[in-house]
N, CA, C and O atoms as CSV, one atom per row, in Angstrom:
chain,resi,resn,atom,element,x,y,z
A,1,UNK,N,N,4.300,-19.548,-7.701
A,1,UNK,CA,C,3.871,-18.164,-7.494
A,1,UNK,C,C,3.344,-17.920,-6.085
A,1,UNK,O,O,2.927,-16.892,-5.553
A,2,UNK,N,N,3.470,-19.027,-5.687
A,2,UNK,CA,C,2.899,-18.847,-3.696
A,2,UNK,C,C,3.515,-17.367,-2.698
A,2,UNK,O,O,2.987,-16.574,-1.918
A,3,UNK,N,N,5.048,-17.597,-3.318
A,3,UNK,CA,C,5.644,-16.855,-2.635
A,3,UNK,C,C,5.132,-15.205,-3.000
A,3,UNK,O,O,4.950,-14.256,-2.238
A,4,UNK,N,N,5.040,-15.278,-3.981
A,4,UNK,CA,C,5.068,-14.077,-5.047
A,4,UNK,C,C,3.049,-13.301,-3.818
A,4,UNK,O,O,2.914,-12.364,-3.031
A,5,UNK,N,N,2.321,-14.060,-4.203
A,5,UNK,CA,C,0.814,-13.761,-3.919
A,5,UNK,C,C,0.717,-14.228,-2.371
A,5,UNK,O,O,-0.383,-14.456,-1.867
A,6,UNK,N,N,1.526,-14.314,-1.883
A,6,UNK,CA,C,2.317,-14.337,-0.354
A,6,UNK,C,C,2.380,-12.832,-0.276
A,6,UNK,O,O,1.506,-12.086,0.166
A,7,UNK,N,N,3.467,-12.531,-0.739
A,7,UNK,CA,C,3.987,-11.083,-0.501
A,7,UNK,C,C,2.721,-9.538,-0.807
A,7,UNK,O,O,2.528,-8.363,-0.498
A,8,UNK,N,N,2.149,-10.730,-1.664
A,8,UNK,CA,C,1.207,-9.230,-2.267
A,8,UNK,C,C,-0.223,-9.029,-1.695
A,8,UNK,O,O,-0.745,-8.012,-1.240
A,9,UNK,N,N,-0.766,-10.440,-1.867
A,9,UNK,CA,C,-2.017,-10.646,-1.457
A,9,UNK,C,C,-2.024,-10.491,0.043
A,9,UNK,O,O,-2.672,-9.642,0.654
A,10,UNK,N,N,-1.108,-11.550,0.653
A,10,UNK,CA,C,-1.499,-11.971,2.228
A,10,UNK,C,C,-0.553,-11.033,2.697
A,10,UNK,O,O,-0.791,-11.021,3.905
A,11,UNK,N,N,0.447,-10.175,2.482
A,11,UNK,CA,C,1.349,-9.113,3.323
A,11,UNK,C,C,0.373,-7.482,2.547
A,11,UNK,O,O,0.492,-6.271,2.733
A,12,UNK,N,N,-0.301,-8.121,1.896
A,12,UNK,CA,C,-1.090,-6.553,0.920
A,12,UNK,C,C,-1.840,-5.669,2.240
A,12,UNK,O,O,-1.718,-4.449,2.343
A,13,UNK,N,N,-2.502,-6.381,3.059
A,13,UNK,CA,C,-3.443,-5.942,4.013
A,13,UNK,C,C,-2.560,-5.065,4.941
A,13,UNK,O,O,-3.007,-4.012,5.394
A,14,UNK,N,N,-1.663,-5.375,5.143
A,14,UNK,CA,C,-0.613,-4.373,6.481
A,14,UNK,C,C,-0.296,-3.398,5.504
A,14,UNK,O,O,-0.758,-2.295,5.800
A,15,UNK,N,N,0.208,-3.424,4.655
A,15,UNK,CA,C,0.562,-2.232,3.391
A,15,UNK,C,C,-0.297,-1.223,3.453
A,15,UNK,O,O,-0.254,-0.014,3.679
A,16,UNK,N,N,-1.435,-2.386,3.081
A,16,UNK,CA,C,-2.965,-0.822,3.161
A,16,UNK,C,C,-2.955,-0.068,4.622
A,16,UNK,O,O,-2.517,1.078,4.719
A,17,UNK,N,N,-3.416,-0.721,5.637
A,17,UNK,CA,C,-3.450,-0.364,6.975
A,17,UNK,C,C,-2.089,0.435,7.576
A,17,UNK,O,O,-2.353,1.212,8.492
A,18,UNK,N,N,-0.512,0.340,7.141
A,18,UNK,CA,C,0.231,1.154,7.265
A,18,UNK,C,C,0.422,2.328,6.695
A,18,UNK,O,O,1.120,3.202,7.211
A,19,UNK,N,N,-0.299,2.479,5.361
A,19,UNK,CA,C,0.039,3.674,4.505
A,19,UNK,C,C,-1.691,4.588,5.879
A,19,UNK,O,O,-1.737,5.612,6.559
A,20,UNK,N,N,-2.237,3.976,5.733
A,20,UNK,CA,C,-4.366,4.235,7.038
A,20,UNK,C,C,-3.463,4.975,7.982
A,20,UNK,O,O,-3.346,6.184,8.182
A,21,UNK,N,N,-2.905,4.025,8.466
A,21,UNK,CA,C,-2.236,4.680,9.947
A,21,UNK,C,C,-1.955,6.037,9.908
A,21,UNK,O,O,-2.504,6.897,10.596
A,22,UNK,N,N,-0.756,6.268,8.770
A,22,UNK,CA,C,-0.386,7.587,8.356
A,22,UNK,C,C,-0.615,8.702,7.887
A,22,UNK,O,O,-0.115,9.822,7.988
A,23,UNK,N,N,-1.810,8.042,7.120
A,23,UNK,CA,C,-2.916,9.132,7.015
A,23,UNK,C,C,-4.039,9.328,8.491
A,23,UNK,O,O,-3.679,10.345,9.085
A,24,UNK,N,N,-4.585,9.025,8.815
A,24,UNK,CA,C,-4.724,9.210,10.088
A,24,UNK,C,C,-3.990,9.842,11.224
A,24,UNK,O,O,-4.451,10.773,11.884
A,25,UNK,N,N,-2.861,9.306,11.413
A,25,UNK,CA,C,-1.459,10.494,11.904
A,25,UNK,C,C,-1.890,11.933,11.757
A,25,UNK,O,O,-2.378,12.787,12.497
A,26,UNK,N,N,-1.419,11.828,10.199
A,26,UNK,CA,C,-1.506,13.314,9.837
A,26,UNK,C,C,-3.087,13.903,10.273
A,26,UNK,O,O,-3.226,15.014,10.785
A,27,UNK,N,N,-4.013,13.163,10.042
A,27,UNK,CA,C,-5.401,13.764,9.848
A,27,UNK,C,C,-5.421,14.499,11.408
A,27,UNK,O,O,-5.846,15.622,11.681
A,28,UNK,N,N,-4.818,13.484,12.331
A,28,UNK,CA,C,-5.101,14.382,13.726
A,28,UNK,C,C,-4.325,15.839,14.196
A,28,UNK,O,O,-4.732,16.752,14.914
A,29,UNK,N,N,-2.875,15.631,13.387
A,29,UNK,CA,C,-2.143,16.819,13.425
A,29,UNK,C,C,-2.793,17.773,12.609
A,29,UNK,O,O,-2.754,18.927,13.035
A,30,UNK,N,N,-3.468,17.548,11.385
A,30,UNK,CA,C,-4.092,18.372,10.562
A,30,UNK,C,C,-5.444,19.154,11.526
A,30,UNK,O,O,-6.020,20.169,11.135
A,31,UNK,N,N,-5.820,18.318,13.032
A,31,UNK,CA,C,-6.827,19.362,13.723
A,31,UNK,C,C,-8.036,17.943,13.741
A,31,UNK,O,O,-8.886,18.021,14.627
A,32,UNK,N,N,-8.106,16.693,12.793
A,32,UNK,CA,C,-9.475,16.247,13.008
A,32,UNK,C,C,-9.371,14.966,14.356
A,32,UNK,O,O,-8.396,14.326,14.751
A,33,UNK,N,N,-10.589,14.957,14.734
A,33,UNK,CA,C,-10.881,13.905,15.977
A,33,UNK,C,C,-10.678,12.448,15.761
A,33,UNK,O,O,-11.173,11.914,14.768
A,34,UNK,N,N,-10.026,11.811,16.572
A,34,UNK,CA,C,-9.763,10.287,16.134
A,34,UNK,C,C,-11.046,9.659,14.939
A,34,UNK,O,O,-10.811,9.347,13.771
A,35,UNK,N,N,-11.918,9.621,15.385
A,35,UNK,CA,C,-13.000,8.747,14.710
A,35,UNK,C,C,-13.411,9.811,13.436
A,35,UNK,O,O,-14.321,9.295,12.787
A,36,UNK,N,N,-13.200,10.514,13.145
A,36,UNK,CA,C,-13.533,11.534,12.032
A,36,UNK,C,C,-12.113,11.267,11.168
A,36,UNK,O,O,-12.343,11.212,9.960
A,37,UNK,N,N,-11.123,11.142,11.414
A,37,UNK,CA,C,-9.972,10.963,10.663
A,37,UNK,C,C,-9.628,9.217,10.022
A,37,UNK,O,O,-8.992,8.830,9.042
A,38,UNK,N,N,-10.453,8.416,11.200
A,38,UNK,CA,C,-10.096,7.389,10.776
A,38,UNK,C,C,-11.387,6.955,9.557
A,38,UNK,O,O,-11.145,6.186,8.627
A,39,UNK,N,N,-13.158,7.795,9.837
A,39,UNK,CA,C,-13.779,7.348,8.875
A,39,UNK,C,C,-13.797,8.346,7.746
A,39,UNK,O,O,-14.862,8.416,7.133
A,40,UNK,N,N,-12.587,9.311,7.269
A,40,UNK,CA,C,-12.193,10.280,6.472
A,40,UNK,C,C,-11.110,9.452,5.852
A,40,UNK,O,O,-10.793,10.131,4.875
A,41,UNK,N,N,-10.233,8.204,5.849
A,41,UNK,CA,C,-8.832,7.834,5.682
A,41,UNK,C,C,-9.854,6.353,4.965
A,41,UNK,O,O,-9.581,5.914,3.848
A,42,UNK,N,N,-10.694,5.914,5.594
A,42,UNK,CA,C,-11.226,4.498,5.106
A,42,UNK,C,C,-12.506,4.423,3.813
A,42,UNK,O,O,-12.837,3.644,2.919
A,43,UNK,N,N,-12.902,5.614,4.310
A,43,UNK,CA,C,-13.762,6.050,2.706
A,43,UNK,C,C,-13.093,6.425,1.166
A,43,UNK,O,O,-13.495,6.480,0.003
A,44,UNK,N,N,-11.412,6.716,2.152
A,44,UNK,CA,C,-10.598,7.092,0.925
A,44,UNK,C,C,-10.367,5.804,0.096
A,44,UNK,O,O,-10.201,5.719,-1.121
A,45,UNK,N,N,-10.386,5.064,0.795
A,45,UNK,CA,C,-9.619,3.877,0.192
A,45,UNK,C,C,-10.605,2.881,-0.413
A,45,UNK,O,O,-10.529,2.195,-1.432
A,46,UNK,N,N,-11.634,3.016,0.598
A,46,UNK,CA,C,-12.771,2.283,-0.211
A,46,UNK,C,C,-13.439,2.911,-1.517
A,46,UNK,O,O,-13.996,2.226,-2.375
A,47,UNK,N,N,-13.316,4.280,-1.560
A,47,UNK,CA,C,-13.630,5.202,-2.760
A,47,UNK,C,C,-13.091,4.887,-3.744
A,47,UNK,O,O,-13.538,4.217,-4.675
A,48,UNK,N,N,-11.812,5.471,-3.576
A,48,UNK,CA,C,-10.603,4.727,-4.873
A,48,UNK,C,C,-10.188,3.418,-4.935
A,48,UNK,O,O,-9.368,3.125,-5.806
A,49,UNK,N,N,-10.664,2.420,-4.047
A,49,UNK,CA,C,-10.623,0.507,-4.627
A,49,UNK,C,C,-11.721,0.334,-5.637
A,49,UNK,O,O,-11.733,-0.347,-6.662
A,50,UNK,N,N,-12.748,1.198,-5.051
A,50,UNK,CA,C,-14.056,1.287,-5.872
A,50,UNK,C,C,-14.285,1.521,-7.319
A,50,UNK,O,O,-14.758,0.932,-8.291
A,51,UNK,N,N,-13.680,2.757,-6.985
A,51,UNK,CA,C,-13.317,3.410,-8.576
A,51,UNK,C,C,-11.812,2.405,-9.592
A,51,UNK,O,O,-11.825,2.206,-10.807
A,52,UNK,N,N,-10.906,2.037,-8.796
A,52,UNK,CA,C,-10.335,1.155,-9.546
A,52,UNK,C,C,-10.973,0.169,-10.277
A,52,UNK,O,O,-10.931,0.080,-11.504
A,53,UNK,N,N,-11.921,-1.022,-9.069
A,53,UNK,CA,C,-12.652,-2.195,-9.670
A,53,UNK,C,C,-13.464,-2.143,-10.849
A,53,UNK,O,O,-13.498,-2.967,-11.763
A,54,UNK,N,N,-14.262,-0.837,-10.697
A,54,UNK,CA,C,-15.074,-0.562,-11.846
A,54,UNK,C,C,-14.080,0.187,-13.044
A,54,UNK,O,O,-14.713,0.793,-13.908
A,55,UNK,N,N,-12.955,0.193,-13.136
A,55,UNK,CA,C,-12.209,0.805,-14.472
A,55,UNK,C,C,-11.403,-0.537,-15.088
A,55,UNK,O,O,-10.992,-1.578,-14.575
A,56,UNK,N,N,-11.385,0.019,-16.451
A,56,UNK,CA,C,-10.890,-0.943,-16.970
A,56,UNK,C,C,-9.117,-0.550,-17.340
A,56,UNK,O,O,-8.248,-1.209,-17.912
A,57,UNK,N,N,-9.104,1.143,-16.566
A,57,UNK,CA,C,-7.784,1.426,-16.668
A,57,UNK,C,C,-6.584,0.952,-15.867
A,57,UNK,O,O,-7.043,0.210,-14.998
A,58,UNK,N,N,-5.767,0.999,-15.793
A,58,UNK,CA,C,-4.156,0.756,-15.073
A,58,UNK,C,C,-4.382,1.923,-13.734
A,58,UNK,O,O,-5.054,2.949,-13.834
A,59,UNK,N,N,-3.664,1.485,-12.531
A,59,UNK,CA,C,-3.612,2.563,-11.574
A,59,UNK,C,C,-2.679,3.634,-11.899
A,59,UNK,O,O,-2.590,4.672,-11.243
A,60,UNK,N,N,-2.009,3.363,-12.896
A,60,UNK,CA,C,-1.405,4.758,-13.113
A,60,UNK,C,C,-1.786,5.750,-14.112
A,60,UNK,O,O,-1.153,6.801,-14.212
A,61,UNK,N,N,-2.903,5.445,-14.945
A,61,UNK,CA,C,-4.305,6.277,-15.226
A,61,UNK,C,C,-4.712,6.952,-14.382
A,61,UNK,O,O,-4.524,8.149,-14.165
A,62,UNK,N,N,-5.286,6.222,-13.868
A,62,UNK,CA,C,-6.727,6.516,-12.566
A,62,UNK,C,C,-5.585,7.540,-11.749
A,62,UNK,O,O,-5.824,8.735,-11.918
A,63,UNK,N,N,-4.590,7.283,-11.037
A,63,UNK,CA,C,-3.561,8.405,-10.387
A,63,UNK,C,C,-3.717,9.561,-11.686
A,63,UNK,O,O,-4.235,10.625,-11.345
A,64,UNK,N,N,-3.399,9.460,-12.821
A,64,UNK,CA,C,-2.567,10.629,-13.483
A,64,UNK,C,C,-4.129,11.393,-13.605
A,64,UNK,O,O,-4.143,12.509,-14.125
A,65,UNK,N,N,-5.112,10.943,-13.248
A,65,UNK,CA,C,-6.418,11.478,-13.471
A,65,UNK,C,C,-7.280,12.329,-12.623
A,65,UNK,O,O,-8.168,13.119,-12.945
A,66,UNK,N,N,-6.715,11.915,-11.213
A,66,UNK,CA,C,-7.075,12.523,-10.035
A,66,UNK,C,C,-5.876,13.609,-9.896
A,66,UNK,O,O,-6.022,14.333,-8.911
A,67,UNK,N,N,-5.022,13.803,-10.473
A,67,UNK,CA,C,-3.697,14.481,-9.854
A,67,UNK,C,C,-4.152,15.737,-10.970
A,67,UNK,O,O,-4.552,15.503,-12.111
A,68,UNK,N,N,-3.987,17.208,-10.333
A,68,UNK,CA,C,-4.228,18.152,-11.198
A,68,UNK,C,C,-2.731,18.557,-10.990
A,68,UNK,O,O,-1.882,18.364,-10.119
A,69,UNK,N,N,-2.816,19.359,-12.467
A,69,UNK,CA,C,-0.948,20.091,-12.677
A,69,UNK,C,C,-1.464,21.228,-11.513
A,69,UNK,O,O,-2.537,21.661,-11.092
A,70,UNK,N,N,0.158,21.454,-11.240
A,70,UNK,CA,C,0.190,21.866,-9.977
A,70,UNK,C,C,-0.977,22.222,-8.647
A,70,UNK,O,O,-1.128,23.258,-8.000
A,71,UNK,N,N,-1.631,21.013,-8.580
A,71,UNK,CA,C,-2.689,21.458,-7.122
A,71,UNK,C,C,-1.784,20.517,-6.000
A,71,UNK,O,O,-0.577,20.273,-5.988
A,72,UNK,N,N,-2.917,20.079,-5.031
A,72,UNK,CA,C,-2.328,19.708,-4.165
A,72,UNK,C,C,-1.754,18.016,-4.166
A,72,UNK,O,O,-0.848,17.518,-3.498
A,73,UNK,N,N,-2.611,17.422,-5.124
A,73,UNK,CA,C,-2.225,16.188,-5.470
A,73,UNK,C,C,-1.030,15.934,-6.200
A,73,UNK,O,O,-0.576,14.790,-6.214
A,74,UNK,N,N,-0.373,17.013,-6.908
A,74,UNK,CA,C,0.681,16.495,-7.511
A,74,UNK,C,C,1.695,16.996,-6.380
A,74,UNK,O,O,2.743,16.410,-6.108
A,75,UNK,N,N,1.294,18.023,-5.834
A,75,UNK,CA,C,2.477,18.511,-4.702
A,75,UNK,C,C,3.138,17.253,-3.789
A,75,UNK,O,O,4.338,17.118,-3.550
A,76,UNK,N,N,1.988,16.320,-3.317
A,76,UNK,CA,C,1.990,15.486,-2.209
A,76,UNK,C,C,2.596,14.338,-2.855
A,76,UNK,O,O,3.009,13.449,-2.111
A,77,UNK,N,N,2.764,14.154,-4.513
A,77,UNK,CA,C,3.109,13.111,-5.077
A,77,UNK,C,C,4.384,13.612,-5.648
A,77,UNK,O,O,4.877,12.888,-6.514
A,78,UNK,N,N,4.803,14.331,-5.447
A,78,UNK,CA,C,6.487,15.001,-5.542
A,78,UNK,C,C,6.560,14.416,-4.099
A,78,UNK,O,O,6.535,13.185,-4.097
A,79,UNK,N,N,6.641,14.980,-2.915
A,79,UNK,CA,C,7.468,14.599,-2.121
A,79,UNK,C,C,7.366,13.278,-1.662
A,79,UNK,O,O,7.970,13.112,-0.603
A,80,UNK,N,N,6.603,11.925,-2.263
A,80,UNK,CA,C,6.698,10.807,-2.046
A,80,UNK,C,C,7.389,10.404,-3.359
A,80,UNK,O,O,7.707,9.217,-3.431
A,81,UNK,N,N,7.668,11.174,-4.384
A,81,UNK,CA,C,8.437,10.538,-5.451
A,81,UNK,C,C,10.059,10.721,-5.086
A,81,UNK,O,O,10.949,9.904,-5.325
A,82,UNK,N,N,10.233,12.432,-4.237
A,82,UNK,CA,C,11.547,13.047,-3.811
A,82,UNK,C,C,12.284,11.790,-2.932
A,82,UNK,O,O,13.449,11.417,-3.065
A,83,UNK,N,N,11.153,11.187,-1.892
A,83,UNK,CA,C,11.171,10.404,-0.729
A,83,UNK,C,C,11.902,8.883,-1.704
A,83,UNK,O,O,13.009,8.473,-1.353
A,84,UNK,N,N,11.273,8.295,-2.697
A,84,UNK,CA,C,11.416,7.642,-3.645
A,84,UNK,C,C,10.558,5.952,-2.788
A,84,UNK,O,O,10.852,4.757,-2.761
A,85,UNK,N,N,9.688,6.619,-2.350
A,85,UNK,CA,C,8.730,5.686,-1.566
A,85,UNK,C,C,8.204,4.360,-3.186
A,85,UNK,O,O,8.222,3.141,-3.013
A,86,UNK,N,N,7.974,4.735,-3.985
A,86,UNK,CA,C,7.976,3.891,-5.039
A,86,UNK,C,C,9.190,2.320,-4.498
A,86,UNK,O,O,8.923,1.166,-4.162
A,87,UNK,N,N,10.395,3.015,-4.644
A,87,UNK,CA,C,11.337,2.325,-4.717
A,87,UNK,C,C,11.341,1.029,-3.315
A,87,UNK,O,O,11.468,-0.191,-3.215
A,88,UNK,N,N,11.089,2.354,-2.310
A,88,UNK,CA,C,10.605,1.475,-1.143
A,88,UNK,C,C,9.316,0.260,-0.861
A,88,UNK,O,O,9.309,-0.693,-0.083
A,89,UNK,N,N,8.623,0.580,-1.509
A,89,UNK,CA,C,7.164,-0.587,-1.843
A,89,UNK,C,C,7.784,-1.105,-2.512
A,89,UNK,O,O,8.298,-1.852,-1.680
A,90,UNK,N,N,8.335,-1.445,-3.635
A,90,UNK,CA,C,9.126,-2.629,-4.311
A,90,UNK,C,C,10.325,-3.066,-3.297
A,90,UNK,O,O,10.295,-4.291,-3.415
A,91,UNK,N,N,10.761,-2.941,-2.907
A,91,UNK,CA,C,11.674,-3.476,-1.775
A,91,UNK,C,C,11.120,-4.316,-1.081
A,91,UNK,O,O,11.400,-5.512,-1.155
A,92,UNK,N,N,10.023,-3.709,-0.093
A,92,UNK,CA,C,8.809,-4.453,0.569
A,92,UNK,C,C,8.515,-5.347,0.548
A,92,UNK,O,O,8.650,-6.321,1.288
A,93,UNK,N,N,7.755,-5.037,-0.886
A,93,UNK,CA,C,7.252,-6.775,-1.550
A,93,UNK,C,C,8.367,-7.601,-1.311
A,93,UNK,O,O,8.520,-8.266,-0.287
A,94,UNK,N,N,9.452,-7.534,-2.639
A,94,UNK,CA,C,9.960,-8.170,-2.536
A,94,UNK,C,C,10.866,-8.867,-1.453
A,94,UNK,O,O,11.306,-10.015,-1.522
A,95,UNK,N,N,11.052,-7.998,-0.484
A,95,UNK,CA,C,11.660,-8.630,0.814
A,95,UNK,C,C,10.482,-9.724,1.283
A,95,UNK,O,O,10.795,-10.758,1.873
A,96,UNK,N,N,8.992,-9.365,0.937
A,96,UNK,CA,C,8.345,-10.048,1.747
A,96,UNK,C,C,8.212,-11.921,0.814
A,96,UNK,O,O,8.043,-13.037,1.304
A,97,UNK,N,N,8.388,-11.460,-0.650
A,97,UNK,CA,C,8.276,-12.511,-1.451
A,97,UNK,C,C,9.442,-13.366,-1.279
A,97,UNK,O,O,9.336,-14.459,-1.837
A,98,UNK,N,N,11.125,-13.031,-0.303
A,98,UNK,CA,C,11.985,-13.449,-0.275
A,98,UNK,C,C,11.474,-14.244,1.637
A,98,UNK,O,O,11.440,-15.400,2.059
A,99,UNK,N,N,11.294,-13.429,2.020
A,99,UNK,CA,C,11.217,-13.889,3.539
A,99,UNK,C,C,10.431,-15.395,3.075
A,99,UNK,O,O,10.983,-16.486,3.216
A,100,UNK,N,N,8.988,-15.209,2.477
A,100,UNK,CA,C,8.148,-16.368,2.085
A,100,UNK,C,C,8.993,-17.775,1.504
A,100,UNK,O,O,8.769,-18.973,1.672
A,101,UNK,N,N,9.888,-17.161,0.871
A,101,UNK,CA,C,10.674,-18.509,0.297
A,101,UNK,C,C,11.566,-19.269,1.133
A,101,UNK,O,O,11.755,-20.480,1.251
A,102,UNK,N,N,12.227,-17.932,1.858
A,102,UNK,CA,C,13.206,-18.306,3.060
A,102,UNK,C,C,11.672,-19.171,4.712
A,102,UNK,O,O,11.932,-19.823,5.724
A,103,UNK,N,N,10.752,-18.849,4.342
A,103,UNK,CA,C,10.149,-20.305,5.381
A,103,UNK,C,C,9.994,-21.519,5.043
A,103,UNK,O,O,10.290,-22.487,5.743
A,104,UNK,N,N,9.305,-21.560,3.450
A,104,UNK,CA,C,9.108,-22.323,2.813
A,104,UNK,C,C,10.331,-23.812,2.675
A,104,UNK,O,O,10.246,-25.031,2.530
A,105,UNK,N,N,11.308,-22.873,2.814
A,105,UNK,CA,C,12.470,-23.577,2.795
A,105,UNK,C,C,12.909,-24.025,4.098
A,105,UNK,O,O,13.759,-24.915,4.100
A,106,UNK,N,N,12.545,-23.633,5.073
A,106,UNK,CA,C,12.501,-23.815,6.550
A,106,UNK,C,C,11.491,-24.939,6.814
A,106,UNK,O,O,11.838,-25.998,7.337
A,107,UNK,N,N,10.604,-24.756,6.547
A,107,UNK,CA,C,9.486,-26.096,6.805
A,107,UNK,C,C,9.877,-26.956,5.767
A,107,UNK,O,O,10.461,-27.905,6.289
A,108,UNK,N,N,9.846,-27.049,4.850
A,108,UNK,CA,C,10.365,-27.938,4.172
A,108,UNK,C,C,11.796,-28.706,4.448
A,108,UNK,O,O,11.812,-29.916,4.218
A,109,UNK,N,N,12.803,-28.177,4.850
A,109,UNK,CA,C,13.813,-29.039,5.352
A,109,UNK,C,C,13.388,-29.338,6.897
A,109,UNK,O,O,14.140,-30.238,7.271
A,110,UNK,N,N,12.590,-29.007,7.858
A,110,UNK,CA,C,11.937,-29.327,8.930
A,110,UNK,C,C,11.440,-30.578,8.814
A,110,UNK,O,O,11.677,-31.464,9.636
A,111,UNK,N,N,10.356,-30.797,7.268
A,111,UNK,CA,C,9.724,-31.705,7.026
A,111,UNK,C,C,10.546,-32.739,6.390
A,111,UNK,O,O,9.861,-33.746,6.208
A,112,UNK,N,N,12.049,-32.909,5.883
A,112,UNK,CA,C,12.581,-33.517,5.835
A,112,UNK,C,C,13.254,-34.264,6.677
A,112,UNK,O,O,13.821,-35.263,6.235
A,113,UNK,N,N,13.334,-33.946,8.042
A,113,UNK,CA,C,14.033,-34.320,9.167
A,113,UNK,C,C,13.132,-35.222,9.680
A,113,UNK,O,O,13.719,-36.012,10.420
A,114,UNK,N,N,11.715,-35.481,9.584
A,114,UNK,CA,C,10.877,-36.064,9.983
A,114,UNK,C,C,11.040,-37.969,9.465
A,114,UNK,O,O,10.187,-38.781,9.824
């Protein structure tokens, strides 16, 4: 399972920090100041890791819970479903759980040559 908690755990951190970035992006086009957007984007995340740790629900609870019928949360979660960004984070991983095997297998026949 190395490869697997490779991809998720130790490639998890750029995931978070790439989805940060983008919110941040937007936050400055939206009008706010670097340092106001970036500690507006990191409270988000620490808010809702927060609220995950302490639930004993699934993240797709806790999502269907924060999302009101038609406000702005379900709007923003249509056009990342339209986008099919889902599909794309499983790709991700798994490219990243494949790359992990494809070194593994690299040092290891490395370490056979020895």
């Amino acid at each position: 399972m190395l490869d697997a908690v490779t991809a998720l755990s130790g490639s998890g951190p750029a995931y978070v920090f790439y989805f940060m970035e983008c919110m941040q992006r937007v936050a400055a086009e939206l009008g706010f100041d670097e340092n106001t957007a970036r500690l507006l984007v990191i409270q988000t995340f620490k808010g809702a890791a927060e609220l995950a740790d302490q639930s004993t629900d699934s993240a797709e609870t806790l999502r269907k819970r924060v999302t009101s019928k038609g406000g702005t949360t379900e709007r923003a979660l249509a056009v990342l479903e339209n986008a099919r960004a889902d599909e794309a984070i499983v790709r991700a991983v798994l490219a990243a759980a494949q790359r992990s095997r494809e070194l593994g297998d690299e040092l290891g026949s490395d370490k056979d040559k020895d």
